[in-house]
C-alpha positions as CSV (number, residue, x, y, z in Angstrom):
1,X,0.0,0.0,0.0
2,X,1.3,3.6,-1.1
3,X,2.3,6.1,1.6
4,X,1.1,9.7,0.8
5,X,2.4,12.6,2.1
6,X,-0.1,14.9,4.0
7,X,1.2,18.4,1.8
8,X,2.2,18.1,-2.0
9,X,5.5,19.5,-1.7
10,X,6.9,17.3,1.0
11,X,10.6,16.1,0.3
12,X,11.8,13.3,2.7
13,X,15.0,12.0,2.9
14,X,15.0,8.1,2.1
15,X,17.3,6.8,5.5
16,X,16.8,2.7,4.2
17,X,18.6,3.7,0.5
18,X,21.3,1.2,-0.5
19,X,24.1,3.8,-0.3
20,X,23.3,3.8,3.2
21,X,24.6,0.5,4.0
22,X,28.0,0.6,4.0
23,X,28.4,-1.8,0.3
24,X,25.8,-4.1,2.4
25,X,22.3,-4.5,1.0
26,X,19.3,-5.5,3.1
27,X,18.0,-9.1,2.2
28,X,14.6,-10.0,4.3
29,X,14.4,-13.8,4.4
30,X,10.7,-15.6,5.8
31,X,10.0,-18.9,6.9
32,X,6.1,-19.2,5.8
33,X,3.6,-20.9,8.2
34,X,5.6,-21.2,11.1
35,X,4.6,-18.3,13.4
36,X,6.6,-18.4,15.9
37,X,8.3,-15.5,13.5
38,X,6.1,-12.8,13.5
39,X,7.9,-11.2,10.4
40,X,10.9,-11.9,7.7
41,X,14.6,-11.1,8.9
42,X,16.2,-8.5,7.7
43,X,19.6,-9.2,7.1
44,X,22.6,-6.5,6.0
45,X,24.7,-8.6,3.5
46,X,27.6,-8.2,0.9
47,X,25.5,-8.7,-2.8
48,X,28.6,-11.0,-3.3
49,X,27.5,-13.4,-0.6
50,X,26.6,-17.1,-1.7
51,X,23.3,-18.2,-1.3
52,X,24.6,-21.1,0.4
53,X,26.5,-18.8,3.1
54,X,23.2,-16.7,3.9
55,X,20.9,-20.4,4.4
56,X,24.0,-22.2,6.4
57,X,25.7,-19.2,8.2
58,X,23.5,-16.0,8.3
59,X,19.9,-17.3,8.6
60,X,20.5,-19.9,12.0
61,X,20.8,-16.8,13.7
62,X,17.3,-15.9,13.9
63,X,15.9,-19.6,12.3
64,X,17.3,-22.0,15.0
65,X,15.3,-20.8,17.6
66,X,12.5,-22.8,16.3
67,X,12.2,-26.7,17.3
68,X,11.9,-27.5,13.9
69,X,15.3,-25.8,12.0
70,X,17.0,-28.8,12.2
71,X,14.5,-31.4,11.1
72,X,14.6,-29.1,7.2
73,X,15.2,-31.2,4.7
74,X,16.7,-28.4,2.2
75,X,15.9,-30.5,-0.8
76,X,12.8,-30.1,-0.5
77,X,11.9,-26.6,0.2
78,X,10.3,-24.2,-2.1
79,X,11.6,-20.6,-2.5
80,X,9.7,-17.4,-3.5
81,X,12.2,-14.2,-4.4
82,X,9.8,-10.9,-4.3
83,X,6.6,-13.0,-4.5
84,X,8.0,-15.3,-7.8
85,X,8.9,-19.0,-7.7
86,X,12.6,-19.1,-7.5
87,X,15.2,-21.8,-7.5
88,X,18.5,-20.6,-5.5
89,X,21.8,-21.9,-6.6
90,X,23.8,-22.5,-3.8
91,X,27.2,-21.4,-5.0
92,X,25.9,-18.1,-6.6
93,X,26.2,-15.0,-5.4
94,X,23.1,-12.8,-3.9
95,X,23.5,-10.5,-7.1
96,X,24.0,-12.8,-9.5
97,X,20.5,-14.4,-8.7
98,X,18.7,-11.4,-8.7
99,X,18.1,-10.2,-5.0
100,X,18.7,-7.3,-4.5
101,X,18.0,-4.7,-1.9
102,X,15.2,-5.0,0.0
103,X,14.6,-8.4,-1.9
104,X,12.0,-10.5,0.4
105,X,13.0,-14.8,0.1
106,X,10.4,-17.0,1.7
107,X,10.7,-20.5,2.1
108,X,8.5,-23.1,2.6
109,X,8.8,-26.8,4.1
110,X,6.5,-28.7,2.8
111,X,6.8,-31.5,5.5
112,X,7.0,-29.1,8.7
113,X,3.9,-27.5,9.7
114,X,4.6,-24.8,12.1
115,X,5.5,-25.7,16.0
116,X,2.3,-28.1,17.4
117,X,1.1,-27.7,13.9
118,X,0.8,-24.2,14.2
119,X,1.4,-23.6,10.7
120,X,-1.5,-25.7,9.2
């Protein structure tokens, strides 16, 4: 949904801009129907980094918490990248793949269905 301004001539200054980051773009990265996570992640990451460093190193951060992290089976979860299907390639970089700042990945586990079933 589109923010409007309250006056036509109002000039804000944009503070989540990519040059604001330091070379890092945000990536926000959602685990769908397990709501123990009330929103996606937001993580600050070097385009250059490998899809497989952002599921193995940077999302376990926030993901592990949940009883069911470790029960994934990776091959057989689904991916959306900004509401599209998308297939990561592990060895890829962030850029190379098409996320970009403020790109939103959600994942799905087909066989996990939220904590207690939570999810369903």
């Amino acid at each position: 949904m589109p923010v409007y301004a309250i006056t036509p001539d109002y000039k804000g200054d944009v503070k989540d801009r990519v040059e604001n980051f330091h070379g890092n773009q945000i990536v926000y990265v959602g685990w769908d129907h397990h709501l123990m996570f009330c929103a996606a992640f937001a993580y600050p990451l070097p385009p250059e980094t490998l899809f497989r460093a952002l599921r193995d190193e940077v999302m376990p951060e926030g993901f592990s918490l949940h009883p069911e992290w470790s029960k994934i089976d990776w091959s057989k979860a689904t991916w959306l990248l900004d509401g599209q299907p998308f297939e990561p390639q592990l060895d890829v970089s962030l850029k190379d793949q098409g996320i970009g700042h403020k790109s939103l990945l959600r994942f799905q586990t087909p066989d996990l269905k939220g904590y207690k079933g939570a999810g369903v």
